[in-house]
C-alpha positions as CSV (number, residue, x, y, z in Angstrom):
1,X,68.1,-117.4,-201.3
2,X,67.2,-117.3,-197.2
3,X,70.1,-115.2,-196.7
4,X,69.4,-112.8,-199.5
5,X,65.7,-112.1,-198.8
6,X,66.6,-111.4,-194.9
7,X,68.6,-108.7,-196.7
8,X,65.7,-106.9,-197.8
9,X,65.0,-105.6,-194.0
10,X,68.2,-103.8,-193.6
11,X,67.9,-100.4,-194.9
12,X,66.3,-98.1,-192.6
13,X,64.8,-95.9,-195.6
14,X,60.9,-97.2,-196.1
15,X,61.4,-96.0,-199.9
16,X,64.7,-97.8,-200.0
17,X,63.1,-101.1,-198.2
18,X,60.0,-101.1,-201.2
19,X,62.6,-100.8,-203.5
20,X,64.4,-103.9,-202.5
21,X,62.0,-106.0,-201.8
22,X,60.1,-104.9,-205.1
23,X,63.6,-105.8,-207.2
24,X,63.2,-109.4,-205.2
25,X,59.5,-109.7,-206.0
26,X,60.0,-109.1,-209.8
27,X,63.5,-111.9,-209.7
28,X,61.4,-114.4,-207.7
29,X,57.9,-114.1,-209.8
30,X,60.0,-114.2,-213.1
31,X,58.1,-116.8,-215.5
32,X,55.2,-117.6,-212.7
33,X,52.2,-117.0,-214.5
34,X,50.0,-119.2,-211.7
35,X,47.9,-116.1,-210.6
36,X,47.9,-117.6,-206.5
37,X,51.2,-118.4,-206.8
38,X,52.1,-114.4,-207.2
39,X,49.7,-113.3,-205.0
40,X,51.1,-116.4,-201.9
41,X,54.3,-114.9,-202.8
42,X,53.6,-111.3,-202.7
43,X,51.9,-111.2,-199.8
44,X,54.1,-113.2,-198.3
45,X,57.8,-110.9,-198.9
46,X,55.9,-108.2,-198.1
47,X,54.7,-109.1,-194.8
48,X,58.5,-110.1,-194.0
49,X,59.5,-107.2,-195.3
50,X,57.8,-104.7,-193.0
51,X,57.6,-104.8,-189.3
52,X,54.1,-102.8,-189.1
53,X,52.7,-104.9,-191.4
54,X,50.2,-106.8,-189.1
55,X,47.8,-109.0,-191.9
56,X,48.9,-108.1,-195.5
57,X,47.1,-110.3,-198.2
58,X,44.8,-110.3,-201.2
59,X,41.1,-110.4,-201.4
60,X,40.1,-111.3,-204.7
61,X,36.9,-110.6,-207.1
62,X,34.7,-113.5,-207.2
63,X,33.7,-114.0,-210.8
64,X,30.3,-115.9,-209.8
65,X,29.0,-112.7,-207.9
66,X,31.0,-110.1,-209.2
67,X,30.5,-107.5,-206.6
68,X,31.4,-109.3,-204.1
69,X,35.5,-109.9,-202.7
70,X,36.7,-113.6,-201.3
71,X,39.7,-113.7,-199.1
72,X,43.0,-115.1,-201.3
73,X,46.3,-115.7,-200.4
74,X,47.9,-113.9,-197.2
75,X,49.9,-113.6,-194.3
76,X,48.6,-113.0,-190.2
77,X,45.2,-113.8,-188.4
78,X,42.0,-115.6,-189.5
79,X,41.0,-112.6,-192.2
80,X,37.1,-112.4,-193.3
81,X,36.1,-114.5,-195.6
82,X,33.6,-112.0,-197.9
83,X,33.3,-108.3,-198.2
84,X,30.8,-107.1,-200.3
85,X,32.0,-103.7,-203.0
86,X,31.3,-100.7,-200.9
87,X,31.9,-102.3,-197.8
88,X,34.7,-101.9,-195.3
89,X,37.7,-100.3,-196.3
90,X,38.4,-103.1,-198.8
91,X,34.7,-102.8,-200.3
92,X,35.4,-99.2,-201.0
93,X,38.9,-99.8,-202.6
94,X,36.8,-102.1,-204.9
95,X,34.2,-100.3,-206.0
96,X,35.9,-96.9,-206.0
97,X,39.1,-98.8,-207.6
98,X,40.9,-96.5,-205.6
99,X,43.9,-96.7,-203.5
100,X,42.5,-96.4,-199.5
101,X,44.7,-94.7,-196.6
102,X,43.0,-95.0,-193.5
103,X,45.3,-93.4,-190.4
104,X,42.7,-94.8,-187.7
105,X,40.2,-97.7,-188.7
106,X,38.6,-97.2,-185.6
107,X,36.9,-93.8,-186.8
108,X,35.0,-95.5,-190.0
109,X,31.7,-95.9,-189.3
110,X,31.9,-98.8,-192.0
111,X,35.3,-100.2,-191.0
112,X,34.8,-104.4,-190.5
113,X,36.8,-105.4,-187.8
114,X,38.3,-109.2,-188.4
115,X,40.8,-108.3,-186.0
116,X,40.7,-105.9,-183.4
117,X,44.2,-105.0,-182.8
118,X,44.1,-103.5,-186.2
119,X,44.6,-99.8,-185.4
120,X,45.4,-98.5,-189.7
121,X,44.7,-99.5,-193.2
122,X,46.4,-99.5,-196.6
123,X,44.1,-101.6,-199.4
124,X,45.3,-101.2,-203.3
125,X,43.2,-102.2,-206.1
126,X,44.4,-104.5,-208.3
127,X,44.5,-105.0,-211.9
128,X,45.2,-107.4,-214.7
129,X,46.5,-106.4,-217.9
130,X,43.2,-105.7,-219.7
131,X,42.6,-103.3,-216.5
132,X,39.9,-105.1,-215.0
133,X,39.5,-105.4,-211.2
134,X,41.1,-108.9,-210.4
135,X,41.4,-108.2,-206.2
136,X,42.8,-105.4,-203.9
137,X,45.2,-106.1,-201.6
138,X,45.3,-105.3,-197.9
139,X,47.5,-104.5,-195.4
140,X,46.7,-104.0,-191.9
141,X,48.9,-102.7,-188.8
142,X,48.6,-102.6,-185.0
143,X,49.7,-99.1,-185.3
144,X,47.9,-96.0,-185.7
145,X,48.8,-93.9,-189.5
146,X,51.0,-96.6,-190.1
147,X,51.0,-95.8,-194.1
148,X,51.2,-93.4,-196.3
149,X,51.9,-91.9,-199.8
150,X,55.1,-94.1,-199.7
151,X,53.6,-96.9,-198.9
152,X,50.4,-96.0,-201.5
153,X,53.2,-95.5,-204.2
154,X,55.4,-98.5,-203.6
155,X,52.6,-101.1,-203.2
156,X,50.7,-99.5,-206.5
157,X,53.7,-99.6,-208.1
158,X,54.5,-103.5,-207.4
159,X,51.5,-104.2,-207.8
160,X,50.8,-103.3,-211.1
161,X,54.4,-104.3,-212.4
162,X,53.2,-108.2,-211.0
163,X,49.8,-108.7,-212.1
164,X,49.3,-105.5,-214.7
């Protein structure tokens, strides 16, 4: 299995590498229903699968409060451990439950900096299969417009084919 994931990295095409590691995702999550179990494993092929990725990871809903996200599964530095909806870029991808591409984090007024190396921003909301809100997932990078609508695309697109 080591061997065939390190394969995912190959092709130089950033379409082509989402496509592979999405096929990989779907064999390896195949009869998982333990919800941090996909999300530990999601986060973590990703993150291996992408150089820029600097923290990628899941901040999920907290059913007690609601409006409020608690850091889940993920891979990278110490991430923050609550972001209220409509804070941060993560907040906003909440409570807009829209897709967020931020080219330069340090130009949000409301940006929250857990680490400062992190230059851009990509954070999906996430869904279950009754369409309700069930986390958004992050990623981060050290570089400046490190995403964009392929990356928006691909991650939607895994995303909702693992926990949709």
């Amino acid at each position: 299995m080591a061997e065939a994931f390190n394969d995912i990295t190959l092709p130089g095409d950033k379409a082509a590498r989402y496509a592979a590691v999405a096929e990989e995702i779907a064999s390896v999550l195949a009869g998982e229903p333990n919800l941090t179990a996909r999300m530990a494993t999601v986060a973590s092929m990703l993150a291996a699968s992408f150089s820029s990725y600097f923290w990628t990871g899941f901040y999920v809903v907290d059913p007690a409060k609601g409006d409020e996200l608690v850091v889940g599964p993920y891979q990278g530095t110490l991430g923050c451990l609550r972001i209220a909806f409509g804070r941060g870029v993560c907040g906003t991808a909440a409570a807009t439950q829209m897709t967020q591409v931020v080219k330069d984090v340090h130009v949000l007024e409301n940006h929250i900096a857990c680490d400062s190396r992190s230059a851009s921003e990509i954070v999906v909301p996430v869904f279950d299969a009754s369409g309700d809100l069930i986390a958004v997932f992050d990623v981060d990078s050290t570089e400046l417009a490190a995403f964009d609508a392929v990356d928006q695309q691909w991650l939607e697109q895994i995303l909702a084919a693992t926990f949709g």
